[in-house]
Each structure stands twice: as C-alpha cells, then as structure tokens.
C-alpha positions in Angstrom: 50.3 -10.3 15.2 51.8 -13.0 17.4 51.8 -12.4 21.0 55.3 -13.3 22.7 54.3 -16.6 24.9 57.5 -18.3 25.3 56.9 -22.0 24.6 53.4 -21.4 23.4 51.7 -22.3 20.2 48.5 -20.5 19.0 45.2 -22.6 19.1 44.7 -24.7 16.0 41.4 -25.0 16.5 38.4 -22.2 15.3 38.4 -19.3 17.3 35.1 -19.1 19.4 35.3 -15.1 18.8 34.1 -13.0 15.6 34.7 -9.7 14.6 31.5 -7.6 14.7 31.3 -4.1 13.3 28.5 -1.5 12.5 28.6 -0.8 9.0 28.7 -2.8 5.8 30.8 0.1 4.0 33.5 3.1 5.1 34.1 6.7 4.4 35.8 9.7 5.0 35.1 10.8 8.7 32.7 8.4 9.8 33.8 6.2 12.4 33.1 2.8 12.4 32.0 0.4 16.0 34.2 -2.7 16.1 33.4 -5.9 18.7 34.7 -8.9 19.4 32.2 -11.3 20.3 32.5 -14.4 22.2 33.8 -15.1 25.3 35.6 -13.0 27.9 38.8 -12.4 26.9 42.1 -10.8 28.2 44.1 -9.9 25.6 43.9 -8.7 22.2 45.9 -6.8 19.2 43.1 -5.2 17.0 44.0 -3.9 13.3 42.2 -2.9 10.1 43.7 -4.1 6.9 43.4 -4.3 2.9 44.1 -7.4 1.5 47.6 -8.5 0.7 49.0 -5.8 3.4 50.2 -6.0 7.1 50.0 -2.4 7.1 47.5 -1.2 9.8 45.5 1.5 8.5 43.2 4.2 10.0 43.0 5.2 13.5 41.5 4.1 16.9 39.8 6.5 18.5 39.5 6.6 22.4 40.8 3.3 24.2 38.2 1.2 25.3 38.7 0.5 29.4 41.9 -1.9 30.0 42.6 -1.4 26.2 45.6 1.5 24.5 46.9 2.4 21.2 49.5 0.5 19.7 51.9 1.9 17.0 52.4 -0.2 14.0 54.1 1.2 10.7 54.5 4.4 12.1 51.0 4.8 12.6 50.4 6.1 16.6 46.9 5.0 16.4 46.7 2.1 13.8 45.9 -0.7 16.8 44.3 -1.8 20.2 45.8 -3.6 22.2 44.9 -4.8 26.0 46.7 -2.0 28.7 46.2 -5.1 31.3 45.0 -8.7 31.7 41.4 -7.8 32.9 38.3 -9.1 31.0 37.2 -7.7 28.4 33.7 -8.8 26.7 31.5 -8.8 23.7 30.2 -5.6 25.4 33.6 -3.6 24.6 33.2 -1.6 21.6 36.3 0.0 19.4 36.2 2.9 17.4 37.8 2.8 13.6 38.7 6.4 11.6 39.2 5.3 8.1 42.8 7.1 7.0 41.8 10.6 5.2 43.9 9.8 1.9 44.7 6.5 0.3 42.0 4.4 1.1 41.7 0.7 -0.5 38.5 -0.4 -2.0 38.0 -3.3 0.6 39.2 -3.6 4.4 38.9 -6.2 7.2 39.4 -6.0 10.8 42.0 -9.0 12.1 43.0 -10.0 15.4 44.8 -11.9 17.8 42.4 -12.9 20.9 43.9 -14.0 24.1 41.9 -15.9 26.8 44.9 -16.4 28.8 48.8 -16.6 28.5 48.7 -20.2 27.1 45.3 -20.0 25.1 44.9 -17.5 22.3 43.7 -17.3 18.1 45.6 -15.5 15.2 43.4 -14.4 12.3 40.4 -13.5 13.3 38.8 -11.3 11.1 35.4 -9.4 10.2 33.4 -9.3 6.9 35.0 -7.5 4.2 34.2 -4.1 4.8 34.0 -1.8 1.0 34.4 1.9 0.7 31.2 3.4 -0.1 31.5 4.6 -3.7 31.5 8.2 -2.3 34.1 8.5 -0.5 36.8 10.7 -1.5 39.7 8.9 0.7 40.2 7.3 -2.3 39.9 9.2 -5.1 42.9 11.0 -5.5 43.6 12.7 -8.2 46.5 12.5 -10.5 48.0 14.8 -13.2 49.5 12.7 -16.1 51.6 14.6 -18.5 51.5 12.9 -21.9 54.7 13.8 -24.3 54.5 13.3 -27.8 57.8 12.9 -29.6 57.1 13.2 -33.2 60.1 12.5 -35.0 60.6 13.2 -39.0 62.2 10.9 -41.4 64.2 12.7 -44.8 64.9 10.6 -47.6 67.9 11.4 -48.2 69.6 10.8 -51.4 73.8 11.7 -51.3 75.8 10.8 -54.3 76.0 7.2 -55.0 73.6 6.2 -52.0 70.2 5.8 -52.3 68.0 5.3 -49.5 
C-alpha cells in the first residue's frame, strides 16, 4: 500500500488520521460507513483486511466524489483510491459490502493517507471489526466423509511356523 513517490519516504511519525466506521460488527448484506478523520487530505488507498492477509476483501460500493475503485487480487471493487488530487475530508464517507462467502471472524480497515506528494502515512487502520455471530458469510458448510478401514488379522499356523 505504498504510493510510488520517487525519492520519498513515508512519514515516521503518528498519522494525524483514524479510521472511523459505523458498526462494531459485520454481516451478510449490510454495508458498513467508513471515514477517515483528520485533516484534509488528497490521496488515499482504502482496504479491508483479516489479520495476517494483504488480501483486500469485500467490496466498495459507489465512489465517494474524487475517489474510484481499485482492483486488488482480482477483486474489481476490493479498494478506494483518490480519482484526483482534490481534498477530501473527515466529511467523505465510504461504503464497505462484506464478501457473501468466506468471511474471517475479525477485519480491519488499513490505509495509506496522502496530504501531498512528499507527505503521506502507511498503516492506518480502524478498530477490529468482528462478524456478528449470525452471519452466515462465514459458516460454510462442509461434508466430511469419514472411511473406516477395518482390517482382519488370521493366526495363521503353516507347517513348522507358528505365529
């Protein structure tokens, strides 16, 4: 989620931006309202995440003004990013679809926030964000087939050989 600045570092110090959303919990077909608050900003690459994956996951839904959808992993909707340099602010809202199979127990929303071409954050991210325990994007359901090999031992006794 590194923009490409030639001959520019990311800022060391704490972003001044948080991740703001609208719900504590996710589940099928309910969208979810995603801000980033702080100060006007230009840029941004937006992304929800499970733990231990850069896989994007979900979808965006409608682009925000001066904002587009940006494939990642094959996904054509699985992050924003800024269409131009204009301002965006702690008023622009972003709508998350979780996915409709496969969901992980946890997500967070990460980004890179840009205030200009030489100033910008990697790693912001929200609260950790659980699936409510009824969702069903999770629970899919597998068929195990069990085999049982039962295998029968003979004592067998052949002429001078005893076993």
């Amino acid at each position: 989620m590194t923009p490409v600045h030639m001959g520019v570092q990311p800022q060391s110090s704490p972003a001044p931006y948080e991740i703001q959303v609208d719900a504590s919990s996710f589940m099928n077909s309910q969208t979810i309202n995603v801000q980033i608050v702080g100060p006007r900003y230009r840029g941004l690459l937006l992304e929800a995440r499970t733990f231990g994956s850069i896989a994007a996951l979900g979808s965006w839904q409608n682009p925000a003004n001066n904002t587009k959808f940006l494939q990642c992993a094959g996904n054509p909707k699985g992050a924003i990013t800024h269409s131009n340099t204009e301002f965006k602010t702690s008023l622009t809202t972003y709508t998350w679809l979780p996915p409709t199979s496969g969901c992980p127990a946890v997500i967070t929303f990460m980004a890179t926030v840009t205030q200009s071409r030489e100033i910008y954050w990697l790693g912001v991210k929200s609260k950790v964000i659980r699936r409510y325990s009824k969702a069903t994007c999770g629970a899919e359901k597998f068929t195990w087939t069990v085999v049982i090999v039962t295998m029968s031992f003979h004592l067998l006794l052949l002429p001078g050989y005893l076993y």
